[in-house]
mmCIF file as Biopython writes it, N, C-alpha, C and O atoms, coordinates in Angstrom:
data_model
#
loop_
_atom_site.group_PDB
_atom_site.id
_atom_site.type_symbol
_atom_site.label_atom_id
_atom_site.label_alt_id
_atom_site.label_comp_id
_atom_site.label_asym_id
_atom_site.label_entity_id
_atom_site.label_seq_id
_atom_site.pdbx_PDB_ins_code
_atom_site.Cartn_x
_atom_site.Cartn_y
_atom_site.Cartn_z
_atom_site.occupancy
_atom_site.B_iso_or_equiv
_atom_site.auth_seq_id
_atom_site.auth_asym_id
_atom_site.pdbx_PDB_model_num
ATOM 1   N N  . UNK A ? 1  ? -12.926 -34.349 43.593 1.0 0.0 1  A 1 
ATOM 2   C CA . UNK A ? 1  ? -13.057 -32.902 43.654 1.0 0.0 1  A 1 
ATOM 3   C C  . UNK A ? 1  ? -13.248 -32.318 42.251 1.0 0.0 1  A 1 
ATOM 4   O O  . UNK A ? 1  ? -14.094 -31.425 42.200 1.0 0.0 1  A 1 
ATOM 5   N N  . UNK A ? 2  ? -12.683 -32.611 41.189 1.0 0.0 2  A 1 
ATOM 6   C CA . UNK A ? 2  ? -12.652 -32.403 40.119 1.0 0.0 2  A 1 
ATOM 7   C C  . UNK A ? 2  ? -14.369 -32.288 39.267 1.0 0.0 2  A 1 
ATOM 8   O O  . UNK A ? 2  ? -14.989 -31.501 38.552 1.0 0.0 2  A 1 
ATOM 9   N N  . UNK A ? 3  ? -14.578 -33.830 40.014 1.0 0.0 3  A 1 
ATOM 10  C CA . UNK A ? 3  ? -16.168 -34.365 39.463 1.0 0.0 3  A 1 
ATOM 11  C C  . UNK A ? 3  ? -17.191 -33.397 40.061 1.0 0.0 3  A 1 
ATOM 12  O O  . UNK A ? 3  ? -18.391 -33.430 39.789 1.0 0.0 3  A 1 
ATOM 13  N N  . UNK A ? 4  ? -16.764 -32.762 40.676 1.0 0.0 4  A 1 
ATOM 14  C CA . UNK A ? 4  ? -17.556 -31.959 41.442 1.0 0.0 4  A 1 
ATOM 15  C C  . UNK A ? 4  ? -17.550 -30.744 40.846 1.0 0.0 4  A 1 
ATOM 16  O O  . UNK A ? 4  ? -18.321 -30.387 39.955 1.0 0.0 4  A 1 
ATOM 17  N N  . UNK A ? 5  ? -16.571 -30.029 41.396 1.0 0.0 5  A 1 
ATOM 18  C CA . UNK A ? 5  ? -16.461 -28.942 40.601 1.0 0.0 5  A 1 
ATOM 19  C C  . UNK A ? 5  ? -16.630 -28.651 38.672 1.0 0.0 5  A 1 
ATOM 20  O O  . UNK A ? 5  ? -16.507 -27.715 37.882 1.0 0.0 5  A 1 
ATOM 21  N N  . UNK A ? 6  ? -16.876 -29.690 38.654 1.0 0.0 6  A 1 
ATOM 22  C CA . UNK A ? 6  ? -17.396 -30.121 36.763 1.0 0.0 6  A 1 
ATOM 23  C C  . UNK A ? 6  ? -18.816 -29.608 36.856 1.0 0.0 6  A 1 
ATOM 24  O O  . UNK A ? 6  ? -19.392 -28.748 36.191 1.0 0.0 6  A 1 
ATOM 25  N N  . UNK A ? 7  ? -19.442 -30.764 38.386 1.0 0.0 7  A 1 
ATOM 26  C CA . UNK A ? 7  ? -21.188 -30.561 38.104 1.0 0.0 7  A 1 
ATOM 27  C C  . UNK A ? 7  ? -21.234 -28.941 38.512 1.0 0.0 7  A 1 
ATOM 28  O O  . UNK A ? 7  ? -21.576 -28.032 37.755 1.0 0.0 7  A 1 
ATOM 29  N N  . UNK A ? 8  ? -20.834 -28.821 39.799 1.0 0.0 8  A 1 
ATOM 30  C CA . UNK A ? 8  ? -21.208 -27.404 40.192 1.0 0.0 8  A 1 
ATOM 31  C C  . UNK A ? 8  ? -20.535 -26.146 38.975 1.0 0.0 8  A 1 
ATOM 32  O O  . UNK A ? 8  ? -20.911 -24.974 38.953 1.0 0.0 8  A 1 
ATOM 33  N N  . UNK A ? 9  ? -19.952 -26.481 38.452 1.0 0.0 9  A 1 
ATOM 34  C CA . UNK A ? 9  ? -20.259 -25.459 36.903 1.0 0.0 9  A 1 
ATOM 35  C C  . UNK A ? 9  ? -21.221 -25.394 36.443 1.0 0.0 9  A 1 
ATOM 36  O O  . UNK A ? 9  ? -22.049 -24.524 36.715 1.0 0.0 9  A 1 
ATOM 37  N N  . UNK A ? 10 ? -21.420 -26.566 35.375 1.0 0.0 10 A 1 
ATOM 38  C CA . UNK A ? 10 ? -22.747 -26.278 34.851 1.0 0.0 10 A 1 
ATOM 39  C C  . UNK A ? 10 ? -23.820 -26.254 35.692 1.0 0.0 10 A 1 
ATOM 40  O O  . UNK A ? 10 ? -24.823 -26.470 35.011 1.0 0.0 10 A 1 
ATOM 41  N N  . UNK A ? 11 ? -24.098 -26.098 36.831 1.0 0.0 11 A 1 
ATOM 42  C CA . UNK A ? 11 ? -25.585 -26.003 37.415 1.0 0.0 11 A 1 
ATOM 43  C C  . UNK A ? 11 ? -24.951 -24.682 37.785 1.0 0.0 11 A 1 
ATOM 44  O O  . UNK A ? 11 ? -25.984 -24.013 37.819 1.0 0.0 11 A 1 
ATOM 45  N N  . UNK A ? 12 ? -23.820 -23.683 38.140 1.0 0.0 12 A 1 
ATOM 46  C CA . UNK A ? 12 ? -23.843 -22.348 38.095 1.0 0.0 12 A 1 
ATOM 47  C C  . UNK A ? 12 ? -24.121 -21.784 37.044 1.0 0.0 12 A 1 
ATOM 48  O O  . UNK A ? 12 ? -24.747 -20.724 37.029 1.0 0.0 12 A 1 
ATOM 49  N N  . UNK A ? 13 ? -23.600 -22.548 35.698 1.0 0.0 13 A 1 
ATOM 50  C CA . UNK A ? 13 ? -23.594 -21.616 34.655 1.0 0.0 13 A 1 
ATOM 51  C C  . UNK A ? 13 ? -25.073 -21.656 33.939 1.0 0.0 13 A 1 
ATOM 52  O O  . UNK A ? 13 ? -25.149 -21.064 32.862 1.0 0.0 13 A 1 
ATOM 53  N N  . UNK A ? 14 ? -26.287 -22.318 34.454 1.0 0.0 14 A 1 
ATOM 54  C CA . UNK A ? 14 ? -27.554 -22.323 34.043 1.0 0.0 14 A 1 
ATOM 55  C C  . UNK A ? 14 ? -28.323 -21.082 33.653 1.0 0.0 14 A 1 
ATOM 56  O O  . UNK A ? 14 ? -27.966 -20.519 34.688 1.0 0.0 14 A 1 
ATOM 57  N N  . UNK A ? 15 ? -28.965 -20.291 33.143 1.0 0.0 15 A 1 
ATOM 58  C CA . UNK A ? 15 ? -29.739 -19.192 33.370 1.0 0.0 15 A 1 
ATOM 59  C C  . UNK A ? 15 ? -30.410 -18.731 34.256 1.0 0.0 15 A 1 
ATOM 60  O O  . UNK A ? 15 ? -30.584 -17.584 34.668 1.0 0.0 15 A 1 
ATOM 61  N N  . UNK A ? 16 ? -30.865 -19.903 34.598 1.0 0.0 16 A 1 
ATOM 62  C CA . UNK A ? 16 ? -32.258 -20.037 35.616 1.0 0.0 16 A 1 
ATOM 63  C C  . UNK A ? 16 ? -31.819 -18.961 36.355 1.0 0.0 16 A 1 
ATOM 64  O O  . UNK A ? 16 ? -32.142 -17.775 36.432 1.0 0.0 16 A 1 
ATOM 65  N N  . UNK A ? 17 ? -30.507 -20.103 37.198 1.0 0.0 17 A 1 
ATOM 66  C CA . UNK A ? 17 ? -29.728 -20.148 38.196 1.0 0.0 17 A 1 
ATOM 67  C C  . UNK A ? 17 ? -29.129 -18.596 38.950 1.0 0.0 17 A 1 
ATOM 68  O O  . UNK A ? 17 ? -29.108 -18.085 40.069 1.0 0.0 17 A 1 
ATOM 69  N N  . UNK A ? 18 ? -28.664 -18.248 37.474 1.0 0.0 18 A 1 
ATOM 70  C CA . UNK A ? 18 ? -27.900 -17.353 37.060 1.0 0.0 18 A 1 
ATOM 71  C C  . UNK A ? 18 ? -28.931 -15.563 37.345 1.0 0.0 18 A 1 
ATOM 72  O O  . UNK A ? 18 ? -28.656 -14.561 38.005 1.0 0.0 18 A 1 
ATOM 73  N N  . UNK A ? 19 ? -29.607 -15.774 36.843 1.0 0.0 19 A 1 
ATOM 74  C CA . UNK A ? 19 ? -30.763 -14.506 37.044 1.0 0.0 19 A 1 
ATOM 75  C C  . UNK A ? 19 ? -31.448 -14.555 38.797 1.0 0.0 19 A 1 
ATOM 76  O O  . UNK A ? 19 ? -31.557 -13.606 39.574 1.0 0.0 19 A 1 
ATOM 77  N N  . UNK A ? 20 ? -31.720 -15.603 38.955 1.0 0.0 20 A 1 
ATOM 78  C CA . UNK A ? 20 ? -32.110 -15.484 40.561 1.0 0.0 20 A 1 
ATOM 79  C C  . UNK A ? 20 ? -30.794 -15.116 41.351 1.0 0.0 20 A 1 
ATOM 80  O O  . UNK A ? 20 ? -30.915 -14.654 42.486 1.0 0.0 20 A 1 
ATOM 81  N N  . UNK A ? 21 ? -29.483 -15.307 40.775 1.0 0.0 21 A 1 
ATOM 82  C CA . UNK A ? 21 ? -28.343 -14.429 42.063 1.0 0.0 21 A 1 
ATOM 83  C C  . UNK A ? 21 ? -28.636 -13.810 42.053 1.0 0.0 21 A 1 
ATOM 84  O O  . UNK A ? 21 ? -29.277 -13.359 43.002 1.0 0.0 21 A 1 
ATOM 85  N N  . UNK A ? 22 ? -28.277 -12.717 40.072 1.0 0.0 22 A 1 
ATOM 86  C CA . UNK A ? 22 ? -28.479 -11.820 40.256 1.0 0.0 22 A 1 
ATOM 87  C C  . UNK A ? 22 ? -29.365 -10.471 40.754 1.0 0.0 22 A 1 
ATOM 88  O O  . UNK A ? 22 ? -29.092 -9.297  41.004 1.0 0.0 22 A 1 
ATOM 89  N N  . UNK A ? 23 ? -30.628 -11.339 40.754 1.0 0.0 23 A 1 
ATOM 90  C CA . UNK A ? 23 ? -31.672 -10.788 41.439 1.0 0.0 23 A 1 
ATOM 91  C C  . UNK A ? 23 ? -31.436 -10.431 42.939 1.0 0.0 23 A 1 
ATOM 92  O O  . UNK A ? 23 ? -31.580 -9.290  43.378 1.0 0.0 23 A 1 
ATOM 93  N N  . UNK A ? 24 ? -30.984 -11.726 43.836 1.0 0.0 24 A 1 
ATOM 94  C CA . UNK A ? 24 ? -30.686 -11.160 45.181 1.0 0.0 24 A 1 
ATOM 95  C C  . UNK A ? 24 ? -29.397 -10.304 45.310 1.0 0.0 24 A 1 
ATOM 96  O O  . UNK A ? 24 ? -29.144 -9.647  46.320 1.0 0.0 24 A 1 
ATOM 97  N N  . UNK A ? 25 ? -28.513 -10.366 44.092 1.0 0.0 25 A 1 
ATOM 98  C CA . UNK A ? 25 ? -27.268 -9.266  44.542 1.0 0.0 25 A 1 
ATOM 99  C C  . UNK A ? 25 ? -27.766 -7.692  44.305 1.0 0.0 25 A 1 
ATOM 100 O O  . UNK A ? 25 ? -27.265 -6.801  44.990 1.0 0.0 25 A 1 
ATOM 101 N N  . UNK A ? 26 ? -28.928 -7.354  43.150 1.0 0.0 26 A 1 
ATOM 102 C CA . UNK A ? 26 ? -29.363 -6.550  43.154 1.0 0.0 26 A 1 
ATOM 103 C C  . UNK A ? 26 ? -30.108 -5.887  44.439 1.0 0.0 26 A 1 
ATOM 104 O O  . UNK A ? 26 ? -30.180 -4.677  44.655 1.0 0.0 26 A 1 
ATOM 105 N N  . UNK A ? 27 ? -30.682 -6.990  45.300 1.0 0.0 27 A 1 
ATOM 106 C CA . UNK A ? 27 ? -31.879 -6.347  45.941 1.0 0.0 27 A 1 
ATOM 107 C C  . UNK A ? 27 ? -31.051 -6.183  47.641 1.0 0.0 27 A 1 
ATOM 108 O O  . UNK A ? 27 ? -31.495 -6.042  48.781 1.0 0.0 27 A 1 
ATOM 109 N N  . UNK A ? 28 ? -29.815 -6.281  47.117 1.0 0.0 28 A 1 
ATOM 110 C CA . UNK A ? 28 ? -29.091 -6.037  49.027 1.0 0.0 28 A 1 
ATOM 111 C C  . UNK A ? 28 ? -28.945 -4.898  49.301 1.0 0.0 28 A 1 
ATOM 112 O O  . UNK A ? 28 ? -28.804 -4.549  50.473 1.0 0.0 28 A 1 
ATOM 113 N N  . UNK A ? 29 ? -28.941 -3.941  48.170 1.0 0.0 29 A 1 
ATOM 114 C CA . UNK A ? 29 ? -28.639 -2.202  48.621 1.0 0.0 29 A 1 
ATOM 115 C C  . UNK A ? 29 ? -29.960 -1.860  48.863 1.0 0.0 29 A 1 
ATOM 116 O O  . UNK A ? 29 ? -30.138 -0.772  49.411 1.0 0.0 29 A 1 
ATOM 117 N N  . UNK A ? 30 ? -30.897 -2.510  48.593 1.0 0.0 30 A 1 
ATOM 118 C CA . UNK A ? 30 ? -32.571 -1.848  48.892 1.0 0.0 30 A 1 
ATOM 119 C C  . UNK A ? 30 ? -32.726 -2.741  50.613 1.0 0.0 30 A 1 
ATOM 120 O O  . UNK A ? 30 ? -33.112 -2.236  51.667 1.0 0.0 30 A 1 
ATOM 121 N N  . UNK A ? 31 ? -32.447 -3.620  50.458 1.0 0.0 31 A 1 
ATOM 122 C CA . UNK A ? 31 ? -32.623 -4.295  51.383 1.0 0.0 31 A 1 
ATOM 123 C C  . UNK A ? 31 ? -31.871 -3.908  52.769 1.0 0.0 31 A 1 
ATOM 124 O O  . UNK A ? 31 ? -32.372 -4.466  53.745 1.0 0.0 31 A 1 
ATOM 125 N N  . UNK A ? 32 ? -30.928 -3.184  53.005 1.0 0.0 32 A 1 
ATOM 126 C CA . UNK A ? 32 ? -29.786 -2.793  53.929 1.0 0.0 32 A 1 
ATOM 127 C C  . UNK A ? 32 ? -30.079 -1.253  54.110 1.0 0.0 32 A 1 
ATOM 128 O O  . UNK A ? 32 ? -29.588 -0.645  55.061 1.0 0.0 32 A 1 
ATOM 129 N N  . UNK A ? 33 ? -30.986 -0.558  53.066 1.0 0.0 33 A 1 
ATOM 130 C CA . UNK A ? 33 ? -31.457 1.054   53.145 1.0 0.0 33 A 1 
ATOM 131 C C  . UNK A ? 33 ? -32.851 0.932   54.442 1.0 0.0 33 A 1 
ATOM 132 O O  . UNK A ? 33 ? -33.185 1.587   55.429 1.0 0.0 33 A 1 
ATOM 133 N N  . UNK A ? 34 ? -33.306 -0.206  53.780 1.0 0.0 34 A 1 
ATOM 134 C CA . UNK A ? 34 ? -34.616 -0.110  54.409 1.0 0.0 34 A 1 
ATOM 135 C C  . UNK A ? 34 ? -34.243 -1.215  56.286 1.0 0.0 34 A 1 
ATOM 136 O O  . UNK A ? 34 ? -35.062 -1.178  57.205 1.0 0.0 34 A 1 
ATOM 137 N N  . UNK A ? 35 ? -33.247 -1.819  56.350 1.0 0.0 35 A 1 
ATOM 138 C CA . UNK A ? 35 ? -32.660 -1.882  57.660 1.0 0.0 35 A 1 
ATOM 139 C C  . UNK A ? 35 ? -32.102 -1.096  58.387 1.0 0.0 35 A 1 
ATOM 140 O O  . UNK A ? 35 ? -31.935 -1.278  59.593 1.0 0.0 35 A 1 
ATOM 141 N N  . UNK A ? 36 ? -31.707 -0.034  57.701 1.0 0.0 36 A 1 
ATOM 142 C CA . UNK A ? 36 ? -31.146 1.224   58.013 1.0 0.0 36 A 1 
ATOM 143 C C  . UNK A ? 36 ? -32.191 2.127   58.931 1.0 0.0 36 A 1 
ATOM 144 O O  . UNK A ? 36 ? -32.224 2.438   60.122 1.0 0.0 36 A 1 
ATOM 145 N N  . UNK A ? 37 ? -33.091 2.411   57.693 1.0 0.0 37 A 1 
ATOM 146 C CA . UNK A ? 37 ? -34.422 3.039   58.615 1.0 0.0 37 A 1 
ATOM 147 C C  . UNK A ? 37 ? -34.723 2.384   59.433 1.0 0.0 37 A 1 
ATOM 148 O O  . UNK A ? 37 ? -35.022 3.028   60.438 1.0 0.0 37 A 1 
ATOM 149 N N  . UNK A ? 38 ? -34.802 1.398   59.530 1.0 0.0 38 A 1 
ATOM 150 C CA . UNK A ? 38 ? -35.675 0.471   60.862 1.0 0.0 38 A 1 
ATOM 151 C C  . UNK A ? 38 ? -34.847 1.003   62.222 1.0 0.0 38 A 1 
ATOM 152 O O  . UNK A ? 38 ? -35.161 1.647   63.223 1.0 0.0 38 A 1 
ATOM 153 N N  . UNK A ? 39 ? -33.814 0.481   61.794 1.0 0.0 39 A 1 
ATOM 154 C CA . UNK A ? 39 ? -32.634 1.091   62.648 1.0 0.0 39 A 1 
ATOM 155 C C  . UNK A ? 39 ? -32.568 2.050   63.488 1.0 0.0 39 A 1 
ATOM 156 O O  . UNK A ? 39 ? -32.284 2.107   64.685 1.0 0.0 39 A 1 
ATOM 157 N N  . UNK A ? 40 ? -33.041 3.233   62.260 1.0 0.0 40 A 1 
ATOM 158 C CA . UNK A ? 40 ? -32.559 4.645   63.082 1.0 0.0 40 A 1 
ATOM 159 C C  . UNK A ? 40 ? -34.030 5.534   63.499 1.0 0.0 40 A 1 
ATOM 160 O O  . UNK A ? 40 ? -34.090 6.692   63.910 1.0 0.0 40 A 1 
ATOM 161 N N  . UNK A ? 41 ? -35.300 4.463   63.213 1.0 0.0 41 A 1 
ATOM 162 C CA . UNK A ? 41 ? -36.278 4.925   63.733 1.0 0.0 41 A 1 
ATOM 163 C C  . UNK A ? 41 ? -36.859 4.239   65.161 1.0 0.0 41 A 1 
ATOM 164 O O  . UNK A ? 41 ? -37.561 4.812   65.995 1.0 0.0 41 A 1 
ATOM 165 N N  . UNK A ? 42 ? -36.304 2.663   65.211 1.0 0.0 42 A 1 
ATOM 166 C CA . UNK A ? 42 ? -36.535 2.086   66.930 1.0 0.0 42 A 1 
ATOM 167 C C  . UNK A ? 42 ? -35.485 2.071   67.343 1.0 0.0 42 A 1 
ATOM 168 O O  . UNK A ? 42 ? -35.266 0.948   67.798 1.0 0.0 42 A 1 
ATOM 169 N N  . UNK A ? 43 ? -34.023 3.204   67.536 1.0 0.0 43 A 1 
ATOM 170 C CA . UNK A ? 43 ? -33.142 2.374   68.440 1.0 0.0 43 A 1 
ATOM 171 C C  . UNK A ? 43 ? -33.633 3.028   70.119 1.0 0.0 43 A 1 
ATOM 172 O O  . UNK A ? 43 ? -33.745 4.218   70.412 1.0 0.0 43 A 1 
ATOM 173 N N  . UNK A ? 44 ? -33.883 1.708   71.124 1.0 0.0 44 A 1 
ATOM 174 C CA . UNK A ? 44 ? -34.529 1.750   71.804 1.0 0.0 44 A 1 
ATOM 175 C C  . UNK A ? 44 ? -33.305 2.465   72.806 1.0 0.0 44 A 1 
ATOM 176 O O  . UNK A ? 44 ? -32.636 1.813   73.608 1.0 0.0 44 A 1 
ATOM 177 N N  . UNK A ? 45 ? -33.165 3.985   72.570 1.0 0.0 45 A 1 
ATOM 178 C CA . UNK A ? 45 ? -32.653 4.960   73.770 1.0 0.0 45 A 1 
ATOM 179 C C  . UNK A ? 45 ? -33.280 5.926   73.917 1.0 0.0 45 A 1 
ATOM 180 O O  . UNK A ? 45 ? -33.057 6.779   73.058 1.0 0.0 45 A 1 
ATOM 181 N N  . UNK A ? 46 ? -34.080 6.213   74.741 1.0 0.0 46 A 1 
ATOM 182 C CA . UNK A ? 46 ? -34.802 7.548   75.249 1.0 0.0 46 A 1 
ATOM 183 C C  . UNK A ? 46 ? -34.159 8.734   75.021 1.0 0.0 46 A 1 
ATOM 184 O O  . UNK A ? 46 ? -34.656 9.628   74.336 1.0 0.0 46 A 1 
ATOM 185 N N  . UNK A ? 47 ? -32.862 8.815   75.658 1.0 0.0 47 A 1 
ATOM 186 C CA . UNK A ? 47 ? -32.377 10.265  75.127 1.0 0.0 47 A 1 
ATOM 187 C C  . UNK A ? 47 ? -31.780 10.645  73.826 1.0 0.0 47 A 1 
ATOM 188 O O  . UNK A ? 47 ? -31.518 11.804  73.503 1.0 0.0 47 A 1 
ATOM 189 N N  . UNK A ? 48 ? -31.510 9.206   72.838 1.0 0.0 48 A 1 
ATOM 190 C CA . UNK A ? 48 ? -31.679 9.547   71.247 1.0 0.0 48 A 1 
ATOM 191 C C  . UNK A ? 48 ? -32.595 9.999   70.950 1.0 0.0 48 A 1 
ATOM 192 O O  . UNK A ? 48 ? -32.595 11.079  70.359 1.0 0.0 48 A 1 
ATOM 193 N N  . UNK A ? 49 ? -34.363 8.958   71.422 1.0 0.0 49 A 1 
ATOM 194 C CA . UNK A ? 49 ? -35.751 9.488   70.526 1.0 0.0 49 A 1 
ATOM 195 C C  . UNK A ? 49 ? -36.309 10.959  70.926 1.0 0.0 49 A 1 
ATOM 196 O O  . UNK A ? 49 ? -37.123 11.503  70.179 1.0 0.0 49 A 1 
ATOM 197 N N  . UNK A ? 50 ? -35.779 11.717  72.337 1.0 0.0 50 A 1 
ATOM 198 C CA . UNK A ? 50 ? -35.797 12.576  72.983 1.0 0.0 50 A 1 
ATOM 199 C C  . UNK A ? 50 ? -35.246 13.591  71.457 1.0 0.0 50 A 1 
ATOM 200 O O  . UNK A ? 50 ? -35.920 14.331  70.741 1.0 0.0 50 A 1 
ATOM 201 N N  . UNK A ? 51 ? -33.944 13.270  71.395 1.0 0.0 51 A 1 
ATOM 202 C CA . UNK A ? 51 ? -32.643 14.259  70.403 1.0 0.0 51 A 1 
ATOM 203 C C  . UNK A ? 51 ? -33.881 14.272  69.514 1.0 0.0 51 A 1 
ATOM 204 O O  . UNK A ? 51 ? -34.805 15.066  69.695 1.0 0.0 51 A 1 
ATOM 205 N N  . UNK A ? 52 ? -33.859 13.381  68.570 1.0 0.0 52 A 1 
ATOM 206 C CA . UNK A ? 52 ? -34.312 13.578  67.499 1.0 0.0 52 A 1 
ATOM 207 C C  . UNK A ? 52 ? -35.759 14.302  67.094 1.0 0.0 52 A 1 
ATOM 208 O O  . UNK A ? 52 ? -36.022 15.083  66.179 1.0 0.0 52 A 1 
ATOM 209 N N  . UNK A ? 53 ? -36.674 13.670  68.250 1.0 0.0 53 A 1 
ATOM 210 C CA . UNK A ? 53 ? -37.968 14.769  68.668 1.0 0.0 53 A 1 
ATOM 211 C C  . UNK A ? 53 ? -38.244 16.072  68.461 1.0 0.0 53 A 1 
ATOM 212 O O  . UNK A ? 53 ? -39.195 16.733  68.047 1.0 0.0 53 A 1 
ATOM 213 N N  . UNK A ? 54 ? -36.837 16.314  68.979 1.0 0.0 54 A 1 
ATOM 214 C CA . UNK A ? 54 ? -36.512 18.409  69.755 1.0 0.0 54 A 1 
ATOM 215 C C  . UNK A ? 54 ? -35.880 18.485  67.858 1.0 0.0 54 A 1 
ATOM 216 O O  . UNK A ? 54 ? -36.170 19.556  67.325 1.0 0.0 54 A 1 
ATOM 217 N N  . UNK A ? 55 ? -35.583 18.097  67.505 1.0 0.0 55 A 1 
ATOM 218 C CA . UNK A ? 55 ? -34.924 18.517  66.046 1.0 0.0 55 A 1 
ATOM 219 C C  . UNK A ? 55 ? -35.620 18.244  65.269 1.0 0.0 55 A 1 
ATOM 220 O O  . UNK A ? 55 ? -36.070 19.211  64.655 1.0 0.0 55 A 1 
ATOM 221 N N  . UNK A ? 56 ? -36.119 16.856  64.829 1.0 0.0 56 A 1 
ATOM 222 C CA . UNK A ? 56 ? -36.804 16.668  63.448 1.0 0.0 56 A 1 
ATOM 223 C C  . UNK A ? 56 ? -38.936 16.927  63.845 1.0 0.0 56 A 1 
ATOM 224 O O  . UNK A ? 56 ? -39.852 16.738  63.044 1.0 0.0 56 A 1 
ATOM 225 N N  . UNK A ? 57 ? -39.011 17.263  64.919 1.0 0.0 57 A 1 
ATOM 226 C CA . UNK A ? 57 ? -40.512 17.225  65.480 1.0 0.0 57 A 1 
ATOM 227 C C  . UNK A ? 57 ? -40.970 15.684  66.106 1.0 0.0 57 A 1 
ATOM 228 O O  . UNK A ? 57 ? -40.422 14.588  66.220 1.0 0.0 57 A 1 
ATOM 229 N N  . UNK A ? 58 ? -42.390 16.313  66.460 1.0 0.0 58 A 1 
ATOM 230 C CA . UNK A ? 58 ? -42.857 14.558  67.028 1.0 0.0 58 A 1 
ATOM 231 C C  . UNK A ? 58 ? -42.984 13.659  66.103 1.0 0.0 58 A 1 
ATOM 232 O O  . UNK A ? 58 ? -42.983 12.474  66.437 1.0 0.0 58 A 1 
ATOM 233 N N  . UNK A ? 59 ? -43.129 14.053  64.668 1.0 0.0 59 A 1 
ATOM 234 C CA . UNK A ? 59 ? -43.490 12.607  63.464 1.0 0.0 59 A 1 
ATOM 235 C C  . UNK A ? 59 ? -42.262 12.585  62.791 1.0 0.0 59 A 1 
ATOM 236 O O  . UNK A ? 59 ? -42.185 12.619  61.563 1.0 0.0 59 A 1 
ATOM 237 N N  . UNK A ? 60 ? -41.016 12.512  63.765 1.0 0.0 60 A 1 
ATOM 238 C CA . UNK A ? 60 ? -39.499 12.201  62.710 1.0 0.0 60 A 1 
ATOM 239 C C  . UNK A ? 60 ? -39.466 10.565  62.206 1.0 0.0 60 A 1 
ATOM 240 O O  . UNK A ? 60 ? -38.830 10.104  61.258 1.0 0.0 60 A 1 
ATOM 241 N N  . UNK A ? 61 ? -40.405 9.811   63.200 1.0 0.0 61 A 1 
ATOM 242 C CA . UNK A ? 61 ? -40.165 8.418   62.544 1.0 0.0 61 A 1 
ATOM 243 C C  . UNK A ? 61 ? -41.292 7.958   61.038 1.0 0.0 61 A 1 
ATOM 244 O O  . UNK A ? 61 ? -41.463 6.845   60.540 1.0 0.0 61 A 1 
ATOM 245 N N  . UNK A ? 62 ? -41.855 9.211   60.666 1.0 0.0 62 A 1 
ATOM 246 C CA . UNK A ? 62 ? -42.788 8.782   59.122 1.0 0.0 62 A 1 
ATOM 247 C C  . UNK A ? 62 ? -41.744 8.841   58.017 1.0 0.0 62 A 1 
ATOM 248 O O  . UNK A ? 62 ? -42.029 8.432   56.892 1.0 0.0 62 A 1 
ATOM 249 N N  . UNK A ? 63 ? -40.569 9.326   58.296 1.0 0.0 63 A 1 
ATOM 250 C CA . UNK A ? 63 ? -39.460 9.372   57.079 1.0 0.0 63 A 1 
ATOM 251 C C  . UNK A ? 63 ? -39.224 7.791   57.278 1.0 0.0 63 A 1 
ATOM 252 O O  . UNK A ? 63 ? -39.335 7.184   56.213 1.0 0.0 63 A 1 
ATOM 253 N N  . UNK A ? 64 ? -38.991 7.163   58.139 1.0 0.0 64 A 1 
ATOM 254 C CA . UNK A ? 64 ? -37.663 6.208   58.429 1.0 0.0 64 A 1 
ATOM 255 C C  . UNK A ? 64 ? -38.955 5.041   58.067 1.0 0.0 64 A 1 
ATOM 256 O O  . UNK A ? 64 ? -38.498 4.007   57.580 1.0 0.0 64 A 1 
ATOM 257 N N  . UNK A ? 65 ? -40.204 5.049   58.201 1.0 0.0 65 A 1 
ATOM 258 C CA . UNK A ? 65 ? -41.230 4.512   57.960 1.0 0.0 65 A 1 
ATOM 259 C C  . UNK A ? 65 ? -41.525 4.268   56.592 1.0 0.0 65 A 1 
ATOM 260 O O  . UNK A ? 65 ? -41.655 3.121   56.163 1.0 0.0 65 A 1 
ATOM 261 N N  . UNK A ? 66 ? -41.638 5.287   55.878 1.0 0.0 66 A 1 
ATOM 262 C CA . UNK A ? 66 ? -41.697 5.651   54.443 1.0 0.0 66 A 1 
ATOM 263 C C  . UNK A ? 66 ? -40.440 4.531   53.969 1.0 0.0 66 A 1 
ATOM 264 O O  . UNK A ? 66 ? -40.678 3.766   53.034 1.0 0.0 66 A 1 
ATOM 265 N N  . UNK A ? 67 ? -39.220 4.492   54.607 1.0 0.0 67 A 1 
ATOM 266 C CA . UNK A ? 67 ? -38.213 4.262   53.713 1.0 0.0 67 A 1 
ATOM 267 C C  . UNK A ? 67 ? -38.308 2.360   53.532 1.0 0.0 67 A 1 
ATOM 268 O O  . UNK A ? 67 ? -37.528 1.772   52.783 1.0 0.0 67 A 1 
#
């Protein structure tokens, strides 16, 4: 366990390594905004897409599209 946790250090502590996390820890709040919209522009209930119709007009899903 020891020998292990030795290698898996240095192959965490690499640069490479190190910049591609941080890249995907960066990109989860963009990534979870834009699931969001998906979300709240197909949830498949008629009398939600109905609600939102009568309030935001017939093109409320070009926001959630956009996003």
């Amino acid at each position: 366990m020891d020998k292990f946790m030795e290698i898996a250090g240095k192959i965490g502590a690499q640069r490479h390594l190190v910049a591609v996390r941080d890249a995907f820890v960066a990109m989860i709040p963009i990534t979870m905004i834009g699931a969001i919209g998906t979300l709240i522009n197909n949830l498949p209930i008629k009398a939600y897409q109905n609600f939102m119709a009568s309030v935001f007009g017939e093109n409320w899903t070009v926001f959630g599209g956009n996003v």
